[in-house]
C-alpha positions in Angstrom: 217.9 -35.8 20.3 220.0 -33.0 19.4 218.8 -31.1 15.8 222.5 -30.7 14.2 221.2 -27.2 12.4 219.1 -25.9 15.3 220.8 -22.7 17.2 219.3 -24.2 20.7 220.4 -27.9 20.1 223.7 -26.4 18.8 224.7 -23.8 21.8 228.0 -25.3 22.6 229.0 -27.2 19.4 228.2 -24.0 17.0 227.8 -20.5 18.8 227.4 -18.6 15.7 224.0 -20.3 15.0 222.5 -17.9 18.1 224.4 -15.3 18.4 223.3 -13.7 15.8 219.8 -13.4 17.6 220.4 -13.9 21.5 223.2 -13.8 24.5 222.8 -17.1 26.4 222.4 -16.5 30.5 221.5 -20.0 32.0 219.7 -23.6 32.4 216.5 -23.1 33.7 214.9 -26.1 35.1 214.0 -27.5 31.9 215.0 -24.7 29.4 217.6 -22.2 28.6 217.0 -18.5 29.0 218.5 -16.3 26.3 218.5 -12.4 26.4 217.3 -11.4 22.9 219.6 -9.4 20.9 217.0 -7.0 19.4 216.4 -4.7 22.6 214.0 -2.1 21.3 211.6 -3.5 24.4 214.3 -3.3 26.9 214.4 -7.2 28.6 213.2 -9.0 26.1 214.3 -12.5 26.5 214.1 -16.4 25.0 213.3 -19.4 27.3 213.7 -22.6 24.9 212.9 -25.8 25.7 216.1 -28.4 26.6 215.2 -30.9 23.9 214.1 -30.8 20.5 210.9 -30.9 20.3 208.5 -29.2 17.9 205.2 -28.6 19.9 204.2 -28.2 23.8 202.0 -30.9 22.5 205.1 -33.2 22.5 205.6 -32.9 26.0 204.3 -34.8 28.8 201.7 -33.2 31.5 205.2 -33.1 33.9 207.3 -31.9 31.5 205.0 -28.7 30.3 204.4 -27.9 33.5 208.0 -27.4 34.5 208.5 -25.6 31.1 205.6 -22.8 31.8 206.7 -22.3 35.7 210.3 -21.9 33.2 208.7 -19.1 31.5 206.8 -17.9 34.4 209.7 -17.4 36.3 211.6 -15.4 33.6 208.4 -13.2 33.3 208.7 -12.8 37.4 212.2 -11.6 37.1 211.6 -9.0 33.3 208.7 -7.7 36.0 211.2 -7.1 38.7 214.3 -6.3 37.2 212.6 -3.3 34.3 208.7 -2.9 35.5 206.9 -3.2 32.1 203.6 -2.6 32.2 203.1 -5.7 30.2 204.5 -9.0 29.2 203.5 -10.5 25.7 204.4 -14.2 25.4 205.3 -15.7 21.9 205.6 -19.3 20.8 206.9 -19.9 17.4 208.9 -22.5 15.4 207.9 -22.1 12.0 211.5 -22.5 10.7 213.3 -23.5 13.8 210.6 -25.9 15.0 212.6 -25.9 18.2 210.2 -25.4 21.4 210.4 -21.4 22.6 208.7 -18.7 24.0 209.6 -15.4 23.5 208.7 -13.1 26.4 208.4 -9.3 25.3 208.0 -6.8 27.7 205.6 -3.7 26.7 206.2 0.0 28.2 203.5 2.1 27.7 205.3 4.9 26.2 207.6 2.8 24.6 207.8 0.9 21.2 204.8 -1.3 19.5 202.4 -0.1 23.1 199.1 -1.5 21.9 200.2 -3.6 19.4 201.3 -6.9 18.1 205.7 -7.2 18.9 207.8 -7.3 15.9 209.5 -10.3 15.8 212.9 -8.9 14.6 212.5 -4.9 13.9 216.3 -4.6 14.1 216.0 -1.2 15.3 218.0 -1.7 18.6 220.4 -4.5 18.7 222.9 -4.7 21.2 226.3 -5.3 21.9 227.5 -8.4 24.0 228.6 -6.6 27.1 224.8 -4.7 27.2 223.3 -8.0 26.6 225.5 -9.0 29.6 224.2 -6.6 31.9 220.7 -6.5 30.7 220.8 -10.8 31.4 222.4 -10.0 34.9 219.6 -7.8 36.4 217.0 -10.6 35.3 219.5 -13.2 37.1 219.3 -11.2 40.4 215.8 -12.4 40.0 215.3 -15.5 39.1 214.1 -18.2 41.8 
């Protein structure tokens, strides 16, 4: 079931809903994997969920499982592709109530080190064609 107002649900029918926040890359097994917009921790990226679906609750054993080794393969490839020396995982839905994680990797001299991530600090958005090559390093990574 398809949310009519939701950015994720919407991808292909209404565009504008996500790129305000993200630059879609691919399908995942069971998710899609966006590069976040906001880049002020360089690889920061979305994996959401392929249905609508408010809670990891509201999946089955199965379909959680393929939706973590979704996000741990993302994580794998921020490692590989920019060597953070953290990753902070985020699941949130408040408004959205659409099924994500965001994944936010942490530099140790960089931005927010030793502290909670921002959700949108708007200090560093980027352009389409960065978002583009930031997204195609994490590709060259993904299993």
């Amino acid at each position: 079931m398809k949310d009519q107002n939701c950015a994720y649900c919407m991808r292909e029918e209404k565009p504008e809903l996500y790129q305000g926040f993200g630059y879609y890359v691919q399908e995942l097994k069971v998710s899609s994997l966006y590069v976040f917009r906001e880049q002020s921790h360089l690889g920061r990226c979305i994996v959401a969920y392929k249905d609508h679906v408010s809670e990891i609750v509201d999946l089955t054993p199965e379909e959680r499982a393929l939706f973590l080794e979704d996000v741990a393969n993302v994580a794998q490839a921020i490692h590989a592709a920019f060597n953070p020396d953290k990753v902070n995982y985020g699941f949130y839905g408040d408004t959205g109530k659409h099924l994500h994680c965001h994944l936010c990797p942490k530099y140790k001299d960089g931005f927010e080190w030793g502290g909670v991530f921002q959700m949108n600090p708007h200090i560093d958005d980027k352009d389409n064609a960065t978002l583009m090559k930031i997204a195609e390093k994490i590709k060259t990574h993904l299993k």
